[in-house]
C-alpha positions as CSV (number, residue, x, y, z in Angstrom):
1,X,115.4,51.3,22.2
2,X,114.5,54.3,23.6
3,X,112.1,55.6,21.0
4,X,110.2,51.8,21.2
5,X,110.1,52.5,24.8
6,X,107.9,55.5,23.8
7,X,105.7,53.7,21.4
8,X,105.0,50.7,23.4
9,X,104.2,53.4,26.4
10,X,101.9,55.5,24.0
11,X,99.9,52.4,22.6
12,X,100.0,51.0,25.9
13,X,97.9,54.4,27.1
14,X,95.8,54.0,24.3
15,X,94.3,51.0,25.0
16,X,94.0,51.2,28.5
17,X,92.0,54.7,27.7
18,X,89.9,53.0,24.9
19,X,89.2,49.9,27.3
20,X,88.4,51.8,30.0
21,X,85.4,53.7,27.8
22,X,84.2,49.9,27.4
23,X,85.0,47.9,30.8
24,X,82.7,46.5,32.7
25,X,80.6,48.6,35.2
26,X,77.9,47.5,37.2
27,X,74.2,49.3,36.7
28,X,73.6,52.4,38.8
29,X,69.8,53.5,40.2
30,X,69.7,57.2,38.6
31,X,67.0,59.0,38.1
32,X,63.7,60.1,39.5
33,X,61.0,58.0,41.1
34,X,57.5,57.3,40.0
35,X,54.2,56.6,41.8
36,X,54.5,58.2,45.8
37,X,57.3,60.5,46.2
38,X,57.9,59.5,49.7
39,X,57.6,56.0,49.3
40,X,60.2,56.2,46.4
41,X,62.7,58.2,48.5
42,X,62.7,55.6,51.1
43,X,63.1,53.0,48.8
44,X,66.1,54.3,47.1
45,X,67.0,54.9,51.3
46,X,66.4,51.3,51.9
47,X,68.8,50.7,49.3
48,X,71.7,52.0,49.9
49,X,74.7,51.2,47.9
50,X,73.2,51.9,44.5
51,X,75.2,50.1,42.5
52,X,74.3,46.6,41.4
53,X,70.7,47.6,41.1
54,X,68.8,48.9,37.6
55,X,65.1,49.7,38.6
56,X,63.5,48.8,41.4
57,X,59.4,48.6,42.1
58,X,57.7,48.5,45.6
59,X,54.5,48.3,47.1
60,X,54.1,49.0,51.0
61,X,50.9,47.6,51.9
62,X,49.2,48.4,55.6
63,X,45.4,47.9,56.8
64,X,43.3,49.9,54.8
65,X,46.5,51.2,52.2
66,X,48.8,50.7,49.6
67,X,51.1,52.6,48.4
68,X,53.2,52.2,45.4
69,X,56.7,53.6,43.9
70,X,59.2,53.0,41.1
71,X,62.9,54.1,41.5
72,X,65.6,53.5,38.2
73,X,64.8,52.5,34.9
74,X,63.5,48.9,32.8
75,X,66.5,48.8,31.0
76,X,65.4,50.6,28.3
77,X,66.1,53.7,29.7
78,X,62.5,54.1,30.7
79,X,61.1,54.6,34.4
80,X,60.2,51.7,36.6
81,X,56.6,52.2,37.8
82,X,54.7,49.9,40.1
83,X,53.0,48.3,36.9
84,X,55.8,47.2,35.2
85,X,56.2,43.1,34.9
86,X,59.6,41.9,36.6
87,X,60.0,38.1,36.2
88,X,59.1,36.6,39.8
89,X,61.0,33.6,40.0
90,X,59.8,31.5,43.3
91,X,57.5,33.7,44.7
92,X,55.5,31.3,42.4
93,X,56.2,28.4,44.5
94,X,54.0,30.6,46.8
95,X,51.1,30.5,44.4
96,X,51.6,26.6,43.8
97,X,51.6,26.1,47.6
98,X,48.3,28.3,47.8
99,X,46.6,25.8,45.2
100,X,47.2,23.1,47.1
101,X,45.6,24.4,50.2
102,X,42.8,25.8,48.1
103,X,42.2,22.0,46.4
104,X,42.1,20.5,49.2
105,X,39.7,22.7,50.9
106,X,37.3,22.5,48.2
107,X,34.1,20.6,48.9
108,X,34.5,17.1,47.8
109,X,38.0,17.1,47.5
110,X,39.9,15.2,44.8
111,X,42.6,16.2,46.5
112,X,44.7,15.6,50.3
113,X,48.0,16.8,51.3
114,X,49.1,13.5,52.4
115,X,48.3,11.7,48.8
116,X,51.4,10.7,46.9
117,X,52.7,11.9,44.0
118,X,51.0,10.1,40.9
119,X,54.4,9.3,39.0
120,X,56.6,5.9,38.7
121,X,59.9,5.1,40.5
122,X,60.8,6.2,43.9
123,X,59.5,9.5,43.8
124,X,56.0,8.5,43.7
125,X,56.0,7.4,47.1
126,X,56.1,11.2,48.2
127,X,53.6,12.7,49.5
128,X,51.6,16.3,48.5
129,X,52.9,17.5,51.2
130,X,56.1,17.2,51.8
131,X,56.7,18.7,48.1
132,X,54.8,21.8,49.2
133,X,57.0,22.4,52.6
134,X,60.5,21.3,50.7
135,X,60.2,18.2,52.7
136,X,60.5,15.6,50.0
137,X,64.3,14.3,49.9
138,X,64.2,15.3,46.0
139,X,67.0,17.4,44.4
140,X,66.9,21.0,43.7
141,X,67.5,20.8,40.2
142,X,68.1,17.0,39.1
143,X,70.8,16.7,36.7
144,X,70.3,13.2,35.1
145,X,73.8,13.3,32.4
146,X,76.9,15.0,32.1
147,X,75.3,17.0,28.8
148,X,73.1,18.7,30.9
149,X,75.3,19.0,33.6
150,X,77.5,21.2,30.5
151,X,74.6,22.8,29.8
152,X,73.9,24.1,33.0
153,X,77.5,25.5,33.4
154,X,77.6,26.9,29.8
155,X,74.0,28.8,31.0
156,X,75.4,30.2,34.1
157,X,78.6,31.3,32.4
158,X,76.5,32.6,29.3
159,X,73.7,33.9,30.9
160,X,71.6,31.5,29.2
161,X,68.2,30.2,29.9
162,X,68.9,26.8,32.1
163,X,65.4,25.5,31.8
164,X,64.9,26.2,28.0
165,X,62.6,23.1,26.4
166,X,61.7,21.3,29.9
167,X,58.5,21.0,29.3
168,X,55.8,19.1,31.6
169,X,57.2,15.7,29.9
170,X,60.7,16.1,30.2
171,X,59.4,17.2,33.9
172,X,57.1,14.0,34.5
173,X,59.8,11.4,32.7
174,X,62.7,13.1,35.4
175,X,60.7,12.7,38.0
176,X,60.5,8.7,37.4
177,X,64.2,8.4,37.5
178,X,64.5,10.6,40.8
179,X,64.8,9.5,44.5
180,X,64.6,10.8,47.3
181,X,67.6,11.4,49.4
182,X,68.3,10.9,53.0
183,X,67.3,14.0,53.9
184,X,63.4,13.1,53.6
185,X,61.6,14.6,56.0
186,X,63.4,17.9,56.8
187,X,63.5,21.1,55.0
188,X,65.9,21.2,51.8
189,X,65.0,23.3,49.4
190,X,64.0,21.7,46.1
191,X,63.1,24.3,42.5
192,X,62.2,20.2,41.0
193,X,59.7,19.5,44.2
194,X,57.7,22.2,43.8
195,X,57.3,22.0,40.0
196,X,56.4,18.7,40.5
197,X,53.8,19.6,42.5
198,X,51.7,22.3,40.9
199,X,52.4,19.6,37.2
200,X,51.1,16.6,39.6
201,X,47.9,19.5,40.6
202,X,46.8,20.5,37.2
203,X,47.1,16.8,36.4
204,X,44.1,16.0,38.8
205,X,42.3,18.6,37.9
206,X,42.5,18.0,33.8
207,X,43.8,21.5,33.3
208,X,47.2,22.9,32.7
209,X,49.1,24.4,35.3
210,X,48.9,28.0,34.0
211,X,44.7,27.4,33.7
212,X,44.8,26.0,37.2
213,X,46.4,29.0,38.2
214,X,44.7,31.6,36.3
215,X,41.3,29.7,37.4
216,X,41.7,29.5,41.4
217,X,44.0,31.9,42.4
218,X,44.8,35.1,40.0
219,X,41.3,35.4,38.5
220,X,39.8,35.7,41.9
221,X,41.9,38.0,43.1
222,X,42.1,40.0,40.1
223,X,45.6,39.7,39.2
224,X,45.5,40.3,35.5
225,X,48.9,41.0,35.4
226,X,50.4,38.3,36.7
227,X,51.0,35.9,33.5
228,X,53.0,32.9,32.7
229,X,55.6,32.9,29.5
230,X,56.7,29.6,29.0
231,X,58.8,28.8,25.6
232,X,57.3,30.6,22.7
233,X,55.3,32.9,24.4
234,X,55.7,36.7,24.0
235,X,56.9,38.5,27.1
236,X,54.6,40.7,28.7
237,X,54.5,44.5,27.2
238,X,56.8,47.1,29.1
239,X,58.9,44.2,31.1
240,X,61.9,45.2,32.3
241,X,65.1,43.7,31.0
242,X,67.5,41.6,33.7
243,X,70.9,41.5,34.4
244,X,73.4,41.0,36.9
245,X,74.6,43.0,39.2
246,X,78.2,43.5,37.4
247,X,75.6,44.5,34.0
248,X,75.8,42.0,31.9
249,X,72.4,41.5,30.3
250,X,71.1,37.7,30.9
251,X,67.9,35.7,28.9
252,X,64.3,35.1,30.9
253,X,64.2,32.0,32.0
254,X,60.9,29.8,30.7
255,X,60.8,26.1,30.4
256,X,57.7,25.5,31.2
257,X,57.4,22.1,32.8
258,X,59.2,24.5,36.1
259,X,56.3,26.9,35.6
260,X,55.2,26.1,38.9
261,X,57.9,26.7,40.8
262,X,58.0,30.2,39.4
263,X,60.0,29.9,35.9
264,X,58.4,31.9,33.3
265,X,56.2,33.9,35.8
266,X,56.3,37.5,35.2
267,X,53.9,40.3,37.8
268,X,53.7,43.9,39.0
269,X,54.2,45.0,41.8
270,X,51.1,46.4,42.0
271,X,49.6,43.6,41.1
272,X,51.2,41.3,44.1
273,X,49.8,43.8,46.5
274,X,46.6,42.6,45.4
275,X,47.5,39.4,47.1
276,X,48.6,40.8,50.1
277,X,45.8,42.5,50.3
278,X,43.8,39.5,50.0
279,X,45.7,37.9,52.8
280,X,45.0,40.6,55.5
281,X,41.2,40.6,54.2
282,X,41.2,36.9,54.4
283,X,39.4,36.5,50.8
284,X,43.1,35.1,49.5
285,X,42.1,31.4,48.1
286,X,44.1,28.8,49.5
287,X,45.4,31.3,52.9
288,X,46.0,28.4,54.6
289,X,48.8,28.0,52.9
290,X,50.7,31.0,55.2
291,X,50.1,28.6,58.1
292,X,53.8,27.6,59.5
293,X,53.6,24.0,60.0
294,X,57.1,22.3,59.9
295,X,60.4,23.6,61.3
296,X,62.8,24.9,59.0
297,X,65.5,26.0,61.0
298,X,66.4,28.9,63.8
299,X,63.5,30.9,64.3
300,X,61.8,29.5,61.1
301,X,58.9,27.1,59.9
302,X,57.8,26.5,56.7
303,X,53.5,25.7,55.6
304,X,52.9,25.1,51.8
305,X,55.6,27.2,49.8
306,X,55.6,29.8,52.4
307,X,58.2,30.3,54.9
308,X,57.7,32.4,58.6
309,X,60.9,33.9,60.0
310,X,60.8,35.5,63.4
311,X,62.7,38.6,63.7
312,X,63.7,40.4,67.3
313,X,60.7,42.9,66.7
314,X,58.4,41.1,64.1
315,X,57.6,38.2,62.0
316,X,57.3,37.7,58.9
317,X,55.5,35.4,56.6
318,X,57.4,35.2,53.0
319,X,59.1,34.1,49.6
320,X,61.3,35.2,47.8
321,X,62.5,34.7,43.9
322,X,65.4,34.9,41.8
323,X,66.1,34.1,38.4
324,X,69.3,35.1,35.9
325,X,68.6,38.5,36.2
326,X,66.0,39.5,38.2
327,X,65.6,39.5,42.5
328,X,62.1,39.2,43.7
329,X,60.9,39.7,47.5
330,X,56.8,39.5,49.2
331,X,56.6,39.3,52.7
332,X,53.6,39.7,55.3
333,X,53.4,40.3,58.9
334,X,50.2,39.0,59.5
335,X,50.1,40.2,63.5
336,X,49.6,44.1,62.2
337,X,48.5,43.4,58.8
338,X,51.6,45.2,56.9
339,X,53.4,43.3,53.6
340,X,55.8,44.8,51.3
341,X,56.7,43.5,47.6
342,X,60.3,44.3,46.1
343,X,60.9,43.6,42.5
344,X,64.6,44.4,40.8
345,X,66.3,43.7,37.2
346,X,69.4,42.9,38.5
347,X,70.4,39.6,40.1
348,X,71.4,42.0,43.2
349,X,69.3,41.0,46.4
350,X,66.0,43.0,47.1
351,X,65.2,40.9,50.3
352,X,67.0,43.2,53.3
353,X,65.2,46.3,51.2
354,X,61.7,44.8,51.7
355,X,62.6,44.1,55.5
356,X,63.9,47.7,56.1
357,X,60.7,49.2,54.9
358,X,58.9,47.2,57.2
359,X,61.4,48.7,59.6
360,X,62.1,44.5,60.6
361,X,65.7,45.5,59.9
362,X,68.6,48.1,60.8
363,X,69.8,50.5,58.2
364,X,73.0,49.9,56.9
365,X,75.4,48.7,54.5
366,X,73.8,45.5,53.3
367,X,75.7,44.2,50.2
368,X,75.5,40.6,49.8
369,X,79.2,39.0,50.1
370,X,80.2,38.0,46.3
371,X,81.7,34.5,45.7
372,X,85.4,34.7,45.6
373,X,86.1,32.7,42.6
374,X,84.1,35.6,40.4
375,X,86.8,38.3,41.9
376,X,90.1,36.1,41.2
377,X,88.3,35.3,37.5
378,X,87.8,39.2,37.3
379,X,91.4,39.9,38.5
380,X,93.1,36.5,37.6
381,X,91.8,36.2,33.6
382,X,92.6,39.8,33.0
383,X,96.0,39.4,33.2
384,X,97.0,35.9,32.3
385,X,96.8,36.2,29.1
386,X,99.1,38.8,29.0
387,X,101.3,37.0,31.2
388,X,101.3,33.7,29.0
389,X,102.4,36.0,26.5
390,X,105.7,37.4,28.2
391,X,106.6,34.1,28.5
392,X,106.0,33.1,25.2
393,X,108.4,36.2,24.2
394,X,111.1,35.6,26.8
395,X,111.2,32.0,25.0
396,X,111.2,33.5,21.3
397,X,114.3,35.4,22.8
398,X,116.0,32.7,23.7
399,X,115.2,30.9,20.2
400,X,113.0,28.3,21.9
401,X,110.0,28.4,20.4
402,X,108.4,29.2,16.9
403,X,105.6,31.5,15.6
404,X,103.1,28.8,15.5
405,X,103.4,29.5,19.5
406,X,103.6,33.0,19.6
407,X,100.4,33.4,17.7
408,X,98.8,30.7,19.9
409,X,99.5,33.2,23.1
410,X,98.7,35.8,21.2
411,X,95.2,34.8,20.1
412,X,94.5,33.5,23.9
413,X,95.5,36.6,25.5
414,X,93.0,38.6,23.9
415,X,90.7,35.0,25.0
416,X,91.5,35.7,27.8
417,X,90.1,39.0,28.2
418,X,87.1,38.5,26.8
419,X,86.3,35.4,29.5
420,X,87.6,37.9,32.4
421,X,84.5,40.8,30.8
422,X,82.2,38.0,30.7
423,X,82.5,35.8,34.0
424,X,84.0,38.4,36.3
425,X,82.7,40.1,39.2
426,X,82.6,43.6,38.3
427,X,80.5,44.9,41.2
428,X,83.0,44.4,43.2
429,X,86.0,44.6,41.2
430,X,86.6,48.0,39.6
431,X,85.9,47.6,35.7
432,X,89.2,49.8,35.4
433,X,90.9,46.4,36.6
434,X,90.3,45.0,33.2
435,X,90.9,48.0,31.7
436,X,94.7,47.5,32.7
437,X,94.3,44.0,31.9
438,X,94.0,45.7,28.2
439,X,97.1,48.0,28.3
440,X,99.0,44.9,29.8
441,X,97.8,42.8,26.9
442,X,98.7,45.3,24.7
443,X,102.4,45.8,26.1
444,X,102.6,41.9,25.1
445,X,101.5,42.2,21.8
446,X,104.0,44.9,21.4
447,X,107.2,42.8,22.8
448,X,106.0,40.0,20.6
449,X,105.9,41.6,17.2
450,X,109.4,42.2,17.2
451,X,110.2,38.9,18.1
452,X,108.4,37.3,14.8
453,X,110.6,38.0,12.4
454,X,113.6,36.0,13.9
455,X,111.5,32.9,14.5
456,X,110.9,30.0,12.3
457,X,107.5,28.4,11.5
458,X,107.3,25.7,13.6
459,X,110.1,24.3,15.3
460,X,110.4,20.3,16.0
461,X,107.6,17.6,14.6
462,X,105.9,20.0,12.3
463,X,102.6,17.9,12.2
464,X,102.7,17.8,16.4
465,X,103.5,21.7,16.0
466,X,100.2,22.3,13.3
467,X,98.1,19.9,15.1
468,X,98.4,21.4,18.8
469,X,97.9,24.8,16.3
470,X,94.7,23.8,15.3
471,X,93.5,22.5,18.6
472,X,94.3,25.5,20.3
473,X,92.8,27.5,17.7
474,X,89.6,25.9,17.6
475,X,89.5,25.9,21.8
476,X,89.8,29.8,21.7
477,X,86.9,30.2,18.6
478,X,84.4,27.6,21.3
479,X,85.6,29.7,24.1
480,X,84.6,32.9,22.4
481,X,81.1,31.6,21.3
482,X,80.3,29.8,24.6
483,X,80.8,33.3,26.7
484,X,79.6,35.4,24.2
């Protein structure tokens, strides 16, 4: 007894040691800055807590300057600079809110805020408008059947492109089955409303939404680096790679019937200070746009795809953006003509670092709370398998169950494990948590073994026995492929 004590302890050790070279740790902003040396330092100040973040670009723009810096690495291992492309998520819906304004300023417009949406079903009767300032009633992100509704989880829980293959049809045909919700008329936030939108834009105008926007806003302005990459289309050279903040690497996202809402849109820092720029020199096509027009809350309004927040010593005019792996932040303060950009690979927020350079914000501590169900998946699924296990054993010991069973908890505790590295959150749970989870595991395995030998097959209906085999068997392969 003694002498299995010893093995179980030493195999134990050695799998907690070997786990621990390969548990989960979040990314970590190392290494020296590019671009202006004291603009980077104060970037990596604004910070703080550097975990959770991979690379991080900037550009501080003030009347008459802009300065640019790079802290922490693409995720390739090679420096961020302020001309590397970050996907930009929703800071697009800024660009789509920008073409409305410019449209409808154009001499002999074809085009009027309060025109309604040209699609069939309820949702045509909204208006320009009210899809611009979030106003529309319509859902975030419609989900019109339970397969997509599976698909959307699998994505999240994957890392998985959600949009993949909704193109401007499957986009236009949604919209006809949509309606708008009782909250017409006030601000809710809606990803399908503003794709909508910029599709329903570049409809009027005969053009695709990317040409639309390449023609009116980001050819004037000379934004050359600010690209769309829908389905198919090669990602823009030297992007950085995403992830989340606990480091698990996560796919662009690109169907490109949401391009304008900001899916698929990739830019540079550099490059988005050109349009802050534009906005202090007033030369920015569609500036209007910026202007608050509707309340949005406590101290905010929103115009077309822009949003103003009032802070105790400033206000700001901004968007934001965030995709699977990727945080995205431009904001202007249009009373002293100052803006910042923020671009990160990580799915980490960026927004309180943009706000502390424009010294709108404190310093301080300013990680983002983390949803509790990711810390008791991290904690919980770590060790339940291992505890099923035990159970399983205590039962073989008693002669009350069969191997059939005992390799059933077997196979699901290592399941088990592998869904606790995949959907846990290790940025705020130490990765040496599942590390333990391991030796644990492996302590099961250990006081199972023995127990095999004395066991029969299957104990009771043997077809029940094989067929609940096979079914739990073929649950732990799907498991396995989903998350992986």
């Amino acid at each position: 007894m003694r002498h299995r004590i010893v093995v179980i302890v030493v195999i134990a050790l050695l799998a907690g040691v070997v786990a621990l070279l390969a548990a989960p740790r979040p990314p970590h902003l190392r290494g020296p800055g590019t671009g202006d040396a004291a603009l980077a330092a104060d970037l990596r100040a604004a910070a703080g807590d550097p975990d959770g973040y991979r690379g991080l670009a900037v550009a501080l723009i003030g009347p008459g300057s802009v300065r640019t810096a790079g802290i922490g690495d693409r995720g390739d291992g090679r420096p961020v600079t302020a001309g590397t492309p970050f996907e930009i998520g929703s800071i697009g819906k800024a660009f789509t809110g920008m073409l409305l304004a410019d449209l409808a300023a154009a001499p002999g417009p074809t085009v009027a805020p309060d025109d309604r949406v040209g699609v069939d079903g309820p949702a045509g009767d909204v208006t320009l408008a009210e899809l611009a300032s979030h106003r529309s009633g319509l859902r975030s992100v419609p989900v019109v059947s339970a397969g997509q509704a599976l698909r959307l989880y699998l994505a999240t829980v994957r890392g998985a492109d959600p949009y993949a293959g909704q193109d401007r049809g499957w986009l236009l045909r949604t919209a006809g089955t949509e309606r708008p919700g009782g909250g017409r008329g006030t601000v809710h936030y809606s990803n399908f409303g503003a794709a909508l939108l910029g599709q329903e834009l570049a409809g009027r105008a005969g053009v695709t939404y990317p040409e639309l926007l390449r023609g009116r806003l980001l050819g004037p302005l000379g934004m050359a680096h600010t690209t769309l990459h829908p389905d198919g289309v090669a990602l823009p050279a030297g992007h950085a790679t995403g992830s989340t903040a606990a480091g698990r690497q996560v796919s662009p996202w690109r169907g490109e019937g949401w391009a304008p809402a900001g899916i698929g849109m990739w830019s540079t820092a550099a490059d988005l200070a050109r349009l802050v720029t534009a906005v202090h020199a007033g030369t920015a096509p569609g500036a209007t746009a910026l202007e608050p027009r509707f309340d949005a809350g406590p101290g905010r309004r929103v115009g077309y795809g822009w949003f103003t927040t009032r802070f105790d010593n400033a206000t700001l005019t901004w968007h934001n953006g965030g995709t699977g792996g990727f945080r995205s932040y431009l904001a202007v303060d249009r009373a002293t003509g100052r803006g910042v950009v923020v671009l990160g690979n990580t799915d980490r927020d960026v927004d309180a670092i943009g706000r502390r350079l424009l010294d709108v914000t404190p310093a301080g501590s300013q990680r983002p709370p983390h949803p509790p169900m990711a810390v008791v998946l991290a904690v919980g699924l770590s060790f339940l398998g291992a505890a099923g296990l035990v159970m399983t054993v205590r039962l073989a010991a008693r002669g009350r169950t069969d191997r059939v069973r005992l390799a059933s908890s077997a196979v699901w505790s290592v399941v088990m494990l592998v869904l606790a590295f995949r959907a846990g959150d290790w940025l705020t749970v130490p990765g040496a948590v599942w590390a333990l989870g391991v030796a644990a595991t492996a302590v099961a395995l250990c006081l199972a073994v023995p127990r095999w030998r004395g066991l029969p097959l299957t104990a009771g209906r043997r077809w029940w026995r094989w067929t609940g085999a096979a079914v739990s068997a073929a649950a732990a392969l799907a498991v396995v492929l989903l998350v992986t």
